[in-house]
N, C-alpha and C positions, 0 to 999 in steps of 0.2 A: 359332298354337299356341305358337309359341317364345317369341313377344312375352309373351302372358300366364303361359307359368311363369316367364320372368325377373321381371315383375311380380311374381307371387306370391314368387317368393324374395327381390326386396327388401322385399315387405312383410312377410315373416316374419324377413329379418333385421333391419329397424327394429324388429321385437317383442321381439328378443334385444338390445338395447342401452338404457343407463340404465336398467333396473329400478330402482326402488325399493323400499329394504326399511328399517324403523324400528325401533329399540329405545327402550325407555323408561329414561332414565338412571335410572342405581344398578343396576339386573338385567344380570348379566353373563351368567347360565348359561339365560338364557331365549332362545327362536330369535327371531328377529325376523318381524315381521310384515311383508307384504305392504301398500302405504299402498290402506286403505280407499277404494271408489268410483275410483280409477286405474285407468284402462283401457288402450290399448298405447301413446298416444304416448312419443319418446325423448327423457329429460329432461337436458341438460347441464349443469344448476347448479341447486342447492339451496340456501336459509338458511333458518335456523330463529332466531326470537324467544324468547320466554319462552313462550307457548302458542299461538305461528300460525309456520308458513310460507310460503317462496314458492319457484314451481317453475319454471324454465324450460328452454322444448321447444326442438328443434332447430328449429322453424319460428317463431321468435321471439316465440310466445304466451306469455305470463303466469299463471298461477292459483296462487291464495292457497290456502287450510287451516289449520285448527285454528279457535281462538277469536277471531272478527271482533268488536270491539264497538263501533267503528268504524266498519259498514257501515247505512244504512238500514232495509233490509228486515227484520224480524225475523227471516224464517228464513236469514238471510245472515248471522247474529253466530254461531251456530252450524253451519255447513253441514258436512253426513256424507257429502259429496265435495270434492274443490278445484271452485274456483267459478273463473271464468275472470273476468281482469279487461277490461273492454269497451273502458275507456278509450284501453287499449294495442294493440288489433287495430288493425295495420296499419303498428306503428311499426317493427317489425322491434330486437326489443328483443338488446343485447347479451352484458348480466349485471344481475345481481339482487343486492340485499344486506336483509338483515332487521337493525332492531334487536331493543331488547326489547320494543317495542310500535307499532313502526313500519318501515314499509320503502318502498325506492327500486329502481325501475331506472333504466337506461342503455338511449338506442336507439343507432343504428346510428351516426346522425348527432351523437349526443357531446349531447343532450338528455338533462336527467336529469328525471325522474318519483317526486314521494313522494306517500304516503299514510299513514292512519294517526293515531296518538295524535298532540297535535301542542301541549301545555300549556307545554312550553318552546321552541317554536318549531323544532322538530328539523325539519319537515318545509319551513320556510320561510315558512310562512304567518304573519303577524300577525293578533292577536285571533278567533283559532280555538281551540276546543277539540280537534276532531276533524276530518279531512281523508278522508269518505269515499272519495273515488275518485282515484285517480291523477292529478296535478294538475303541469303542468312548473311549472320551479323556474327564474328570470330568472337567470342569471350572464354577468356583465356585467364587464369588466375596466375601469373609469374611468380609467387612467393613459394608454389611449388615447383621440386623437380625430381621430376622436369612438369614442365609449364601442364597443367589440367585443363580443360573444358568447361566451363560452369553451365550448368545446366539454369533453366531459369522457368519460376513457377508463375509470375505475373507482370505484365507490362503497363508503364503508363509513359505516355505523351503530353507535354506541353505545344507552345509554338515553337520554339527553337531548340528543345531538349526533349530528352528521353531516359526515363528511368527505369531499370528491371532489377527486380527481385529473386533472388536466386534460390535454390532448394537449402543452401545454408543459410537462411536470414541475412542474405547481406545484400547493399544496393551497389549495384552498378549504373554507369552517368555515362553519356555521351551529348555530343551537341555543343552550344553555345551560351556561355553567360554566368552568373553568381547563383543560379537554381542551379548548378549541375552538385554543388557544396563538395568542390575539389579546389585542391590547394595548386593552382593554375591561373593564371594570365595569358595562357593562349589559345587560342581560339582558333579555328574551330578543335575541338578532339572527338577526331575520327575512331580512334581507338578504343572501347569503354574500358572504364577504368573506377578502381573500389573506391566508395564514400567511407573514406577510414575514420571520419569521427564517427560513424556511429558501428565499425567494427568490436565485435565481442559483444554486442546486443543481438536478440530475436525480433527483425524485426518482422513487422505482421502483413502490412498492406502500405503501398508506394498512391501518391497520387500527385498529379500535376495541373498546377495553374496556366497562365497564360506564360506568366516568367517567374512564377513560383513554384516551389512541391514541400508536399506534406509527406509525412512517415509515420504509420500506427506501430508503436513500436510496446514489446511487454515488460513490465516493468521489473528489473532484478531482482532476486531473492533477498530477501531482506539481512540485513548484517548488523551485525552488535557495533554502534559507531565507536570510532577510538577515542579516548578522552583527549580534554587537550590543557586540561586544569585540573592537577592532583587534586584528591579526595577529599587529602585531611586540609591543605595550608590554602587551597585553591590559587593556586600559585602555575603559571606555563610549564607545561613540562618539558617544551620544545622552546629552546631562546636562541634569537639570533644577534649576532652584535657586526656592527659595521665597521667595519676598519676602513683604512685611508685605502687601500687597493687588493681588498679583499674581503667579504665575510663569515662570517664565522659561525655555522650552525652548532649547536650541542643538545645533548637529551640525557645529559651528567645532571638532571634534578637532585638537589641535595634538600628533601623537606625538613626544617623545622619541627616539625609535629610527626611522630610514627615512628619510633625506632622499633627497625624487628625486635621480636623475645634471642631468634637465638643471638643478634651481636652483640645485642645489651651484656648477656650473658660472659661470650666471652672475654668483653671489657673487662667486666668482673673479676673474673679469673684470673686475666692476666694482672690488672692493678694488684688484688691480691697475695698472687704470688710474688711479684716485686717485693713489698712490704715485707719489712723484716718484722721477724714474728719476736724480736727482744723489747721493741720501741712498747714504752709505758707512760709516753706522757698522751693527755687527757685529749688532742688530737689526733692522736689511731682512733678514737672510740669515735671522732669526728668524721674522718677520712672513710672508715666502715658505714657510718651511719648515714652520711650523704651519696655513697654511692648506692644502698639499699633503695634511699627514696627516689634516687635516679632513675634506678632498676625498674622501680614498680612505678613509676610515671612516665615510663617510654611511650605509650599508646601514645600521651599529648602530647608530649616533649621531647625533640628529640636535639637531645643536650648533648653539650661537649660534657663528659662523666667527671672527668678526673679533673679540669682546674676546680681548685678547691683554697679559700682563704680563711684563715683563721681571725684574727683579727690586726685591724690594720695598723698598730701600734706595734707588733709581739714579729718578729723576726723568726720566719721560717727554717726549720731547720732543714738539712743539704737531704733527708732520706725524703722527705715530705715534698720537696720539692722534685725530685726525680720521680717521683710517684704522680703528682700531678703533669709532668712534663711526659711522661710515658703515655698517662691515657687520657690527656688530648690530643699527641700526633697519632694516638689508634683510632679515636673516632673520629678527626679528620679523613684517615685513607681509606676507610671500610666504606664500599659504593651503597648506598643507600635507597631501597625501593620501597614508593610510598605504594606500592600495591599489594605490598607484600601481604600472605596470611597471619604472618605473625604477630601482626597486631591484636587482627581478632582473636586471637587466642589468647593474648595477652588481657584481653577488656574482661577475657571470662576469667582468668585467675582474681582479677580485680572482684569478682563478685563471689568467687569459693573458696572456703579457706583450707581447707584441703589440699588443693592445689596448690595455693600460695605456698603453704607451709613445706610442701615436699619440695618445690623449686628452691625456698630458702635455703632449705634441708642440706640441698646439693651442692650448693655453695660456698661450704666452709674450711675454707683447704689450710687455714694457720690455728692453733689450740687456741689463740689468746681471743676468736671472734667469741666464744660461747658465753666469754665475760661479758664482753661488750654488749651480748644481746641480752642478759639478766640484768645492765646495768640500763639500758636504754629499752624500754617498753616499745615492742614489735608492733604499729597501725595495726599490720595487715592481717594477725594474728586473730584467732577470733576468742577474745575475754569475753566477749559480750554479745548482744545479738541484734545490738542499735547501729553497730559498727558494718555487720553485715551488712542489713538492712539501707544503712547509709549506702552502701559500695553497689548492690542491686539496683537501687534508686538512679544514683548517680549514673550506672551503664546505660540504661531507657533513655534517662531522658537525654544520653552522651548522643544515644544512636537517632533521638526524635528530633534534635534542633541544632545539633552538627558542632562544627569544632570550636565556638564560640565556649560554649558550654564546659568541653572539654579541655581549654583553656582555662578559664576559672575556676572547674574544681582541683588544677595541678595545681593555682598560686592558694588555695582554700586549704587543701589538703597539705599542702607544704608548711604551711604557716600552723596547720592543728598539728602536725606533726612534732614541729619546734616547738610548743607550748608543750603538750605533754612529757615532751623526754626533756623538758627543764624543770616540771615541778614532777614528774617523780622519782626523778633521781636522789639519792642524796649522800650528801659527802662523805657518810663512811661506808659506801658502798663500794666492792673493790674497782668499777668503772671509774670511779670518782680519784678515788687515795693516790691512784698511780701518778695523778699530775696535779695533786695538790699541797705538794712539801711545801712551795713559796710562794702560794694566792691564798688568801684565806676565804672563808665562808663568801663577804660581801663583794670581795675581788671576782669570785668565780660568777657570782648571781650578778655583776656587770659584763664581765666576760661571756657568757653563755649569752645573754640580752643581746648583746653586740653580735656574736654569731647566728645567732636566729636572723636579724636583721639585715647582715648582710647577705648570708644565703639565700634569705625571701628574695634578695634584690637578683642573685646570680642565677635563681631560677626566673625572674621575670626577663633578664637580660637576652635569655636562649630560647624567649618565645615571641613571632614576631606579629602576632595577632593580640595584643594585650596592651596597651598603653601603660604604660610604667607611672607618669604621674598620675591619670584615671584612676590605677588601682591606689596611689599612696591617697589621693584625698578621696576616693570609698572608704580605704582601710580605718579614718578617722570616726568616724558613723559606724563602722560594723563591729561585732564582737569579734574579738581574735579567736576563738575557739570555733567559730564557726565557718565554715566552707564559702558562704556566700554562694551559694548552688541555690537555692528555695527560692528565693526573690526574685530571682531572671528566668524562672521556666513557668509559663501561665499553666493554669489548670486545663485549659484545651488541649495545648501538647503533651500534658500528662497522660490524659485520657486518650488522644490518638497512641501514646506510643504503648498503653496499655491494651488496645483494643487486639483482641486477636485478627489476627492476617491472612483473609483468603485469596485464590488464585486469582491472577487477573482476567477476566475473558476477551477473546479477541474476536469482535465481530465480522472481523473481514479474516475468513480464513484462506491460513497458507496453501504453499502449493499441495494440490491431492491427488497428484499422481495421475492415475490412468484418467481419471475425470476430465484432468486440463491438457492429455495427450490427445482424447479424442474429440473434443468440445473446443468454441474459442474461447481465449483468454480474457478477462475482464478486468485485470489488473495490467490497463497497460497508461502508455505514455503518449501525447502526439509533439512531434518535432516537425517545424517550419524552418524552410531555408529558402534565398532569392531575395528576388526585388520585393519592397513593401510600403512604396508611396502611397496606396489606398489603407494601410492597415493589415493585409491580406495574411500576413505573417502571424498577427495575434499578440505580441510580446507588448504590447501597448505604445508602440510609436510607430514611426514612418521611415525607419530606416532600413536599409538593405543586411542581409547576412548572408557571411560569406562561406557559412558553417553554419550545419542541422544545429538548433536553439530547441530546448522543450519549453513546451509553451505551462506555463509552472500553475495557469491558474485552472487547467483542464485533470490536475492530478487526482486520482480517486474519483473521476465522473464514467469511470464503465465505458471508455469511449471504443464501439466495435466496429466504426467503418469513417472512413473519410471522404469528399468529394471538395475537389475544388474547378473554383469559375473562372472568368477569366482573371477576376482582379476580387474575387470574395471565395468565404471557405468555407466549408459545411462540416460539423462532425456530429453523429449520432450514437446517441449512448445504450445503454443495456434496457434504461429505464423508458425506453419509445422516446427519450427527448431530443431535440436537436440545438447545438450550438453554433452560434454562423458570426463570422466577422470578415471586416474590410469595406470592401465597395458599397452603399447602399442606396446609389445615385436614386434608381427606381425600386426598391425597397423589396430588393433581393434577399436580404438577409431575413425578410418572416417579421422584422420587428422594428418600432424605431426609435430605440433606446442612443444614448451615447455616452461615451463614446464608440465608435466601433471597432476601435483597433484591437479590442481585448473581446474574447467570445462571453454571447451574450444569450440566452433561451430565446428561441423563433418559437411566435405567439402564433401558432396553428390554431384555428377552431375548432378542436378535434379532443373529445375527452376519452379514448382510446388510447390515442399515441398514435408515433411517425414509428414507422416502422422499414423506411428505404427512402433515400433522397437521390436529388441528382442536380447537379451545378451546370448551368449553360452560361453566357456571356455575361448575360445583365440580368440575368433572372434563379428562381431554384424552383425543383418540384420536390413535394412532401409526399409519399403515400403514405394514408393513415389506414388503421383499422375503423369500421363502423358496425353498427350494433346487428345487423344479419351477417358479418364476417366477409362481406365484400368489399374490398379494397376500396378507399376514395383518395382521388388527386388532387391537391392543391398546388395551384398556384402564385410562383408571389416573384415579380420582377417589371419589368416594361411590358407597359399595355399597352397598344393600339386601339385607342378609341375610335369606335364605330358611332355612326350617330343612332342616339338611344341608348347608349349604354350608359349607367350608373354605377359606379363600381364602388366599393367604402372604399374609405381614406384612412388612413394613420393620421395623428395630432400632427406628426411634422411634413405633411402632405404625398406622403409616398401612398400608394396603394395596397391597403392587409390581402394578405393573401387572400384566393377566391379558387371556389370548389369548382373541377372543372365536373361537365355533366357526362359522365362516362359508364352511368351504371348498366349503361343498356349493353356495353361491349363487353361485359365478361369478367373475368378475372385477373386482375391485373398484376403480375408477377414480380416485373421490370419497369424501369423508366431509365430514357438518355436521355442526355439533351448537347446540344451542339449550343452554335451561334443563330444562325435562321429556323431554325425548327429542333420540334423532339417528338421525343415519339413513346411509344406503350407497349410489351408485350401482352396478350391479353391470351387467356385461358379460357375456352367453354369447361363448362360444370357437366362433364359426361357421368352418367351412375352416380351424380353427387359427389362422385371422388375428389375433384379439385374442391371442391366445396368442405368436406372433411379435413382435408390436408390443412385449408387458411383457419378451420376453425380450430383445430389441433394447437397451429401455430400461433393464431391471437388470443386462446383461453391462456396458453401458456405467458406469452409478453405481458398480457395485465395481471394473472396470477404471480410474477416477479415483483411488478408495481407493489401491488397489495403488501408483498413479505417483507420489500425496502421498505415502507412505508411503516410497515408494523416492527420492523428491527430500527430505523433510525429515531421513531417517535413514542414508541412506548420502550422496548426492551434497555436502548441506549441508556436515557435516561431511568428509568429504575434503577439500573445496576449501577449507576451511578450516588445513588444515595447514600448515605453512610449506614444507617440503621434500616435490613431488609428486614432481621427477624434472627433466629437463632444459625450454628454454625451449620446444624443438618440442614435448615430450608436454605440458607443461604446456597449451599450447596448443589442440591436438587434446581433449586434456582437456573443456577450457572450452568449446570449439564442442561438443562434445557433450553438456556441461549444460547449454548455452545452448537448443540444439533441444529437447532433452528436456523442459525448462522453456516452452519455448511447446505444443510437442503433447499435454501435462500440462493447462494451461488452457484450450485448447482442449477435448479430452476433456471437460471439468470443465462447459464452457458447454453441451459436446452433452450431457450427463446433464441439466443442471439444463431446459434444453430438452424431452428426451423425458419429464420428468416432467409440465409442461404441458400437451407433446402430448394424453396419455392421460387429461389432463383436457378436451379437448375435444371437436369431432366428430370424431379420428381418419381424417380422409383421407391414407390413404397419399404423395399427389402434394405434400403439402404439407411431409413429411419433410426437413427439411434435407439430412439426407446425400445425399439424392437429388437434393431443386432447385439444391443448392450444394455440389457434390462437390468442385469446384476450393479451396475450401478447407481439406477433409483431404485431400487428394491433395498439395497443396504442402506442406504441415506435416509428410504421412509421409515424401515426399520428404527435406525437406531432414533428418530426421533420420537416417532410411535412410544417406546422402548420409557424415552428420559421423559415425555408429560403424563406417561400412565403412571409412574413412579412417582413421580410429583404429587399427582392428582390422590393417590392410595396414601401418600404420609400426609395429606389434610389440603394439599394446594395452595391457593392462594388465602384461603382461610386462615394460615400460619404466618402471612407477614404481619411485619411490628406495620406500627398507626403511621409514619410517615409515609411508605408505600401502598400504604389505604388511602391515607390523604392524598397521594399523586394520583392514584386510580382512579379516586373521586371527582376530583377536579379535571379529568378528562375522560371523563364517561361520554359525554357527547361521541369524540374522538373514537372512544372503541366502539361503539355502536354505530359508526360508518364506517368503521374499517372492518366490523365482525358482520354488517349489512342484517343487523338486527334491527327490523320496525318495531317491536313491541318498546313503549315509553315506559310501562311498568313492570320491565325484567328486570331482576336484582342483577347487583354489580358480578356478582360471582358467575352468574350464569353469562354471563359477555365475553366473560373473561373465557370461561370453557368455548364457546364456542369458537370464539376468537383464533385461541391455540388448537383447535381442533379443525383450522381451516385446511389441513394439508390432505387431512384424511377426507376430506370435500373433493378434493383436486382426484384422488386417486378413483372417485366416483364417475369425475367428469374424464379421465383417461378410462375406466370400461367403459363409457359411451359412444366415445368417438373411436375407438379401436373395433368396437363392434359394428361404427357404421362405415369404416372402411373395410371392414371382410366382406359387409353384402355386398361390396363394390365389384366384385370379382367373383369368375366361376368356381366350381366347386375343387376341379386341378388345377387352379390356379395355383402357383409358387407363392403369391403374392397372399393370396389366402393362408397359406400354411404357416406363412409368416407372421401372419398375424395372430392365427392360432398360439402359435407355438408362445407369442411373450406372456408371461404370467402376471401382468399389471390386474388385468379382472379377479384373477384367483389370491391376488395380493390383497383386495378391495374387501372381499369376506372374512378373510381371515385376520385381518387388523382388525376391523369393527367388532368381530367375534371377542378377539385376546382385549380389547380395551372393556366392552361391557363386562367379563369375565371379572376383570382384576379392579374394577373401579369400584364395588361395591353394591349393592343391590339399588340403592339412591340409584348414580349412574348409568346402574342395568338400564333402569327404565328409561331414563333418560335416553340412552342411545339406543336404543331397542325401535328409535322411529327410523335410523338412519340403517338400520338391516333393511326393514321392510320396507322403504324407498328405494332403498338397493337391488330389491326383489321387483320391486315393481319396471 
């Protein structure tokens, strides 16, 4: 007796699920009908053509409707029931897709099945006209061998094309025309064949216009882009040059600015070892001393070392000239990388003396340098601690305002160089004596003049960022002794390049693994290809593509599902919103903004959110969330006006969408739409259980809302400020955008999730939260975890006054988004409660998981399932560890959200 009323109440509750009910497009104010000759089975997907559709049960049977003319039998082109397709008993069919005069399924096994009009080859067939009965379709991937099978996981239909989706994210095209986005001019292909621009992408969901299609596709893993303008000179790394019947690519960049430490180095050694260690006239001490400051001015300059001029009266002798002529063809032929580390390692000897001094150290491969160095006072050495100081200085603000800077301190620093090692030398030092038998005193003090002089010029000659007369008529107005460094870096970029440096945080986090294996993706892309004389394409004109285009201004909008119309397109985002462009003859698109060839927000009356769309000829349907968790449908396209009807207008006379009145049929799951009609699946609320399920699913979609809203408009901004407060709060800060920022896209993936769900068959056991609890259990954790932490080193009480002052100035702002009515709660308390919305959430999942257990008997599986996830037992035991660790203040404070919890 028990056995058969359980029986009887599943089969009465399979009688209350997927209903069908139809309207005929344009009539908004009319009830819909019940679909003709349908009897109980439960239907989980619908499409609708231009005047047939197809229906599929939950036991993977098939049946057609409307006008067959396509089918054999005469009374089969008209049948005043759905007529069951034969072909397909038995295949265990998945989904179903209708075009405008032809349609396909998908079995279990990733076989696709068309039938139907068949004049452009849509259904795959060659030299057919018509394709009575469901007929598989060969896809075959040739780039393997031998030749493979492609399985296929979703179908879409245009009018003269067909596009499937295969279990590797790749699209396969068949049919007729510039939508198939195959590199072909002929017509028809019978054969399907791969859409290779958008091979090596995931893509996510295929959909077809009338002679357009769209592609949700996810967006790549992000990559470090390649430069394409060196660091230091900003100069092409990549040049090409044109010849008369050829050109000529090269990435032989030879910078200017950056010589590594180690080739400098070996210039060094080699010039040195050339140099004969007998030469004693007072140009060794020159030749050493200009390759030194070459040395230690590589970071900026990256010089030919060795031409070197004495002065340009005085006749070079033949060792000095070999010396010179040696190591300019070395630092010609050494390949030169401006990426190199050795720079940066170079900028740091520049600021330790230490260093400097040991690299000098290692340098000295002839006796006669050690004179040279007591005769000529070493910069880099450290006498003094103005000198360091100076070299610290200089490396900040080299690194805060780039190579301008570090250009001016080489011609600054060259020029202090040349004044010092002229006045403290003096002629009867033995650097001096060696080449002063025939210059006397006032000879040498024009000579040395004259070489200062021209060397300033030969180092300004080897830098191609510096204007050479700029610097001569500065150099009139400036002291020689000084660097000219101080006067071109403002005290701003002092101060930035002083400020210490924290981590960046990245609000939109990367990939997380098992999160985005089981959940859909929110970082994806949509690509349009076909005809696009209405705009339907989205790229902001009217012309056709012959090739998948991403549409660039939909980047970063969470777009999780596509529909398109016949000549307009639909996409819906993570955030319940919808974007729609192209045709808006009868004001299809929800809105009537322009222009429309670019996606634009479809202005729904609905402060919930769109939560499922659907595109028919001239018109779309919205289903929104409303405030008891019943599904509402708007309409917005061509209306048939009945007499009496009033409908609002739009300012450019189209028709705002209008609520249709369906709240008496149930729950509404589903929506198609064709050309002449569309239709509803609708749900009775048996044990309340459907009823749970939407509310599950809509507390979730606007709890998303809420967290984008509070990461895009408070969190963004903050962290954005220059002064939050010291390095620890800064810190704690950041860890807790960070969490917040994951359990945000988390949330985001479970919404766009429970929206599928309730397009399916709805088995509870198959609920995420439930079979993979360990994923939001970690997420609320770790956030739990970073705002107790916060809140225990002092919270928001620790930020400096310009993050007070932003708080301040949108208090309004958090006290709608934290849904505090009190007008005289202090800021701090907004702010807690604000961040404490997650631990709200995990209140609102024990309630709704406790009201799907009662939905079900006591050995129900379904019950056990519910049992078994630990989100409730998660709910006590965070409010416990937060009152715990917050402090006695806080106890109390949260001490009301236990016993709400209790309650």
């Amino acid at each position: 007796m028990d056995s058969k009323k359980r029986s009887s109440t599943k089969a009465e509750g399979s009688k209350e699920r997927g209903l069908v009910h139809v309207w005929q497009a344009g009539s908004c104010s009319v009830t819909p009908e019940r679909l003709p000759g349908w009897g109980e089975r439960t239907v989980l997907q619908a499409a609708l053509g231009v005047k047939h559709g197809v229906l599929l049960t939950e036991d993977g049977a098939v049946y057609s409707f409307g006008t067959l003319p396509w089918r054999s039998a005469p009374a089969e082109t008209c049948p005043s029931s759905p007529i069951l397709e034969h072909a397909l008993v038995g295949q265990c069919v998945v989904t179903v897709a209708a075009g405008s005069f032809h349609s396909g399924a998908v079995t279990e096994s990733g076989v696709v099945y068309m039938w139907g009009e068949n004049s452009a080859g849509q259904c795959a067939v060659a030299n057919q006209q018509w394709v009575p009965e469901p007929s598989a379709v060969s896809i075959a991937d040739s780039e393997t061998s031998p030749s493979l099978a492609v399985r296929i996981l979703q179908l879409a239909c245009g009018e003269e094309h067909t596009l499937a989706l295969s279990i590797s994210r790749e699209i396969w095209a068949w049919g007729t025309g510039c939508q198939l986005g195959l590199m072909t001019t002929t017509f028809p292909v019978t054969k399907p064949q791969k859409v290779e621009h958008l091979a090596g992408r995931v893509v996510l969901q295929v959909a077809c216009g009338a002679f357009h299609s769209l592609a949700l596709v996810q967006c790549p893993p992000s990559q470090k882009p390649v430069p394409e303008r060196c660091n230091q000179c900003s100069q092409l790394l990549m040049t090409m040059t044109d010849k008369e019947d050829h050109v000529i690519i090269s990435d032989s960049h030879c910078c200017p600015l950056g010589v590594t430490l180690a080739e400098s180095q070996a210039e060094n050694q080699a010039s040195t070892a050339i140099s004969p260690s007998t030469e004693t006239r007072d140009s060794q001490g020159e030749v050493f001393e200009n390759t030194h400051i070459q040395h230690d001015l590589a970071v900026a300059n990256k010089l030919n070392v060795g031409n070197v001029q004495t002065t340009s009266g005085d006749a070079v002798p033949p060792q000095l000239d070999i010396i010179g002529t040696t190591e300019t063809s070395s630092a010609r032929n050494i390949p030169l990388d401006p990426d190199a580390p050795a720079g940066n390692e170079h900028v740091q000897k520049l600021s330790d003396p230490s260093k400097r001094e040991n690299s000098e150290n290692g340098e000295k491969p002839v006796p006669s340098q050690p004179l040279v160095e007591e005769a000529v006072p070493n910069l880099h050495s450290p006498p003094t601690t103005s000198t360091s100081a100076l070299n610290s200085l200089v490396v900040s603000c080299a690194s805060a305002v780039g190579v301008r800077v570090a250009a001016t301190y080489e011609a600054g620093a060259l020029s202090l160089k040349k004044v010092m090692n002229f006045y403290s030398t003096a002629p009867c030092e033995p650097g001096a004596q060696a080449g002063s038998s025939s210059i006397g005193p006032e000879g040498l003090k024009d000579s040395r003049e004259e070489q200062v002089k021209q060397e300033s010029m030969q180092g300004k000659k080897s830098s191609s960022l510096v204007d050479i007369r700029e610097e001569e008529s500065e150099g009139g107005s400036r002291r020689l002794s000084l660097p000219g460094l101080l006067s071109q870096v403002s005290p701003r970029l002092l101060r930035k390049a002083a400020r210490v440096k924290t981590r960046t945080v990245v609000l939109t986090p990367t990939y997380s693994g098992e999160a985005d294996a089981l959940l859909p993706s929110l970082r994806t892309e949509v690509w349009t290809w076909g005809k696009g004389k209405e705009g339907q394409l989205g790229h902001g004109d009217v012309l056709p593509r012959l090739q998948p285009l991403c549409v660039k201004c939909l980047d970063g909008k969470e777009i999780i599902h596509l529909e398109a119309g016949g000549y307009h397109s639909l996409a819906l985002s993570a955030k319940s919103q919808v974007y729609s462009w192209g045709s808006n003859t009868f004001g299809q698109l929800g809105h009537s903004d322009f222009p429309t060839t670019v996606p634009r927000l479809a202005k729904v009356k609905s402060d919930n959110g769109v939560w499922s769309v659907a595109a028919g000829q001239d018109y779309s349907l919205f289903l929104v969330d409303t405030e008891d968790f019943q599904p509402g449908l708007y309409y917005s396209g061509r209306q048939d006006l009945t007499e009496g009807d009033n409908l609002p207008e739009n300012p450019s006379g189209t028709k705002a969408p209008v609520l249709l009145s369906c709240s008496k049929l149930g729950y509404i799951s589903r929506v198609a739409a064709g050309r002449d009609s569309y239709l509803a699946l609708v749900d009775k609320n048996i044990m309340g259980y459907i009823a749970s399920l939407h509310e599950l699913a809509a507390t979730e979609r606007r709890f998303y809302s809420k967290l984008s809203d509070i990461k895009s408009q408070i969190l963004r901004p903050l962290l954005s400020l220059e002064n939050l407060g010291t390095a620890s709060t800064v810190q704690l800060l950041q860890e807790v955008a960070s969490r917040f920022s994951k359990l945000c896209y988390l949330i985001g993936q479970h919404g766009a999730s429970l929206s599928s769900f309730l397009q399916g068959v709805k088995e509870a056991s198959s609920l995420v939260i439930l079979k993979h609890a360990s994923l939001f259990l970690d997420s609320y954790t770790e956030y739990c975890t970073a705002i107790t932490h916060f809140l225990v080193m002092g919270g928001f009480q620790l930020l400096a006054k310009p993050a007070i002052d932003f708080l301040n100035k949108n208090q309004e702002l958090l006290q709608d988004l934290s849904e505090v009515t009190d007008e005289n709660i202090q800021l701090i308390e907004i702010l807690n409660t604000l961040f404490f919305l997650p631990t709200r959430r995990l209140h609102n999942y024990a309630e709704v998981l406790l009201k799907l257990a009662t939905c079900f008997e006591v050995a129900s599986r379904h019950l056990q399932n519910t049992r078994n996830c630990r989100i409730p037992v998660l709910v006590m035991s965070v409010l416990l560890s937060i009152s715990a660790g917050k402090g006695r203040k806080q106890n109390t404070h949260w001490a009301s959200g236990r016993l709400s919890l209790g309650k």
